[in-house]
N, C-alpha and C positions, 0 to 999 in steps of 0.2 A: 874017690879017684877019678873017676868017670868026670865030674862034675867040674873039677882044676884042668882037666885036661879039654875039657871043654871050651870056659873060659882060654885058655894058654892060644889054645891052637884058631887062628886069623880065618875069620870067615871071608869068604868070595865075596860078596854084596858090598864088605867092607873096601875091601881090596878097592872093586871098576866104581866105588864112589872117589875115593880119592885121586885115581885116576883122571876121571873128568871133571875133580877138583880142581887137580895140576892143568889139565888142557884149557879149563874155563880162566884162570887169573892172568896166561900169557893173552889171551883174547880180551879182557875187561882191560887189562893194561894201554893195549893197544888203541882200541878205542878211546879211552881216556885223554891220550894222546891228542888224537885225531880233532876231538871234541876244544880241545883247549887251542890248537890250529886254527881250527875254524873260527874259532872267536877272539881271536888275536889277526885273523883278514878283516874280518866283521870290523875290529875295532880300528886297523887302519884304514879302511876305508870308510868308514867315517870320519876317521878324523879328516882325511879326504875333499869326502864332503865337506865336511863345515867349514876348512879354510878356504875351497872354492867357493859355497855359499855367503864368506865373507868377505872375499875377494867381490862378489856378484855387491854384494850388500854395499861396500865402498864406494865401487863405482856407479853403482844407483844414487848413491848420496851427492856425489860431485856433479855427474850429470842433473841432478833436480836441482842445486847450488846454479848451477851455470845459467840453467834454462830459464831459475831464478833473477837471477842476476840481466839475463836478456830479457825478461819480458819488462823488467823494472828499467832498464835504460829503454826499450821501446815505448813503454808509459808516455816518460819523461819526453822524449823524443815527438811523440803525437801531442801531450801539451804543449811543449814548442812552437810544434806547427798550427795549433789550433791556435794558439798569442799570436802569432804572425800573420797568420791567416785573418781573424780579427782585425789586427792595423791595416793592413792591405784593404780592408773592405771600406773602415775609415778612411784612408788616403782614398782607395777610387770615388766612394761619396762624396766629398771635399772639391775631389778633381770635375766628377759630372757638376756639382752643382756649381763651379766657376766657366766649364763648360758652356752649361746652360743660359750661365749669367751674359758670357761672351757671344754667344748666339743671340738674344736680344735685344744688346747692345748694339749688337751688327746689322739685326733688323731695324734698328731705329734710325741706324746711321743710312743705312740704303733708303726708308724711307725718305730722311733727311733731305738725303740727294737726290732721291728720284724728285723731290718738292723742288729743289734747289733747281733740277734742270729744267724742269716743267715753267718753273719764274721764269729762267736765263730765257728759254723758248718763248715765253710771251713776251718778258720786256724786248728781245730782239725784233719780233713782227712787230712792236707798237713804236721799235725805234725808225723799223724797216716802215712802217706806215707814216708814220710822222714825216719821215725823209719826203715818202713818195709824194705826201698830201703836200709840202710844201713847192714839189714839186709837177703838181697837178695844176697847182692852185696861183702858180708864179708869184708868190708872197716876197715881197721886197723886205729884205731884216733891218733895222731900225740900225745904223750908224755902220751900216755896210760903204766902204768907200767906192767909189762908183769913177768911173774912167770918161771922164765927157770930154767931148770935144776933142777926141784924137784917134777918131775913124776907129774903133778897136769893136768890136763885140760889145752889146751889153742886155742883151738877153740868152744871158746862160743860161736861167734856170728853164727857158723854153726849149733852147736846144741840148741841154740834161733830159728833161723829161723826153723831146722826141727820138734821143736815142736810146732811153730804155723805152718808148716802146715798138720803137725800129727792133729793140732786141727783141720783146713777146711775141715777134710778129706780126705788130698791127701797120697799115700803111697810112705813115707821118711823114709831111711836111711841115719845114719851120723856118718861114720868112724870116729873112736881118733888114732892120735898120736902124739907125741911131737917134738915141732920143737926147734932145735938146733939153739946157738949163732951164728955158721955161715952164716946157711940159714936167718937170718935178718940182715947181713953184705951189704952194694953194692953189688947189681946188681943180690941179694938173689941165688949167688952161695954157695953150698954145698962144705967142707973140708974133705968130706970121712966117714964125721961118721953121715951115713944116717940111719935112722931110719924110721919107720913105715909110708908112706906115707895115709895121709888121703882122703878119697874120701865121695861125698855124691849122692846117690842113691834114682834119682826120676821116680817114676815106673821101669820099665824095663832098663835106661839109668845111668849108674856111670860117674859123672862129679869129673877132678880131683879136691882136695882142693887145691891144688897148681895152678890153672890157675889163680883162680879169685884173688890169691894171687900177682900173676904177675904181674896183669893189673894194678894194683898199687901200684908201689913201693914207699915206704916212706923213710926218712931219720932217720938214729938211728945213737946213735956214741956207737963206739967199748966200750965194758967193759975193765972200767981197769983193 
């Protein structure tokens, strides 16, 4: 009897075990809960992330395409200029060395000329001497026609010369008189009918006009 009633009748220990049986499963419950919360934030925020991080990812990819796409038209762009820049250096060597060309062309032409003036400069003194010496030297010109016998002048060339050097400032006199048909016959002898012998006077000294006359006699034919 003792023994069933033993067994029958609920021990204490039993009892505050089930008790904080009951308290512990509304607690694990809870938790459970909480746990599964927390990993349902976790998983939206990643997912989160990764559509940001593939947002990031996209626009990485377009901007590297662009920057792409720019450095390949700057390439091209600097070959361009680099072809250009080559003809240009062509064209300016072309240009200097016609340049060039044109600069010693133009030195040959000024020496040309300076030659050219330098002639004109002497042919003109030796036309200018030639004048003077003909008329230093009173040279009668071969089929010069000559004014005789009617009172007129016929020593020009003496009174040419004493007025250029009336111009140098030398002091020149230069007798007239008229020379007779005879005196331009052979051998410029005189028939008697002399007349006013010319002389010209340089400084202090009277040179006749008949010497220089002498020194070269020309050929005339008699008047008929």
């Amino acid at each position: 009897m003792s023994s069933s009633t033993r067994n029958k009748a609920p021990n204490k220990q039993d009892i505050s075990k089930e008790k904080t049986d009951k308290q512990r499963r509304p607690a694990s419950t809870a938790s459970a809960s909480l746990t599964t919360d927390s990993n349902m934030c976790k998983s939206d925020r990643e997912v989160t992330l990764m559509g940001e991080l593939g947002k990031l990812r996209k626009e990485n990819q377009e901007g590297h395409n662009q920057t792409k796409m720019s450095l390949d038209r700057l390439e091209q762009t600097v070959l361009d200029i680099k072809v250009q820049m080559g003809e240009h250096e062509g064209r300016i060597g072309k240009l200097e060395d016609r340049v060039g060309m044109a600069e010693d062309v133009a030195v040959r032409h000024q020496r040309a000329l300076r030659y050219l003036i330098h002639r004109d400069i002497a042919l003109s003194a030796t036309c200018d001497d030639l004048q003077n010496r003909l008329r230093r030297n009173n040279v009668r010109i071969f089929q010069l026609k000559l004014k005789l016998c009617t009172g007129e002048k016929t020593y020009i060339t003496l009174s040419s010369a004493a007025e250029v050097l009336k111009g140098l400032g030398a002091d020149v006199r230069c007798g007239e008189r008229e020379r007779t048909e005879d005196e331009l016959k052979d051998g410029w002898s005189s028939s008697g009918k002399k007349k006013r012998h010319g002389t010209v006077s340089i400084g202090s000294q009277d040179i006749p006009a008949r010497r220089s006359l002498n020194r070269l006699p020309m050929p005339f034919k008699k008047p008929k």
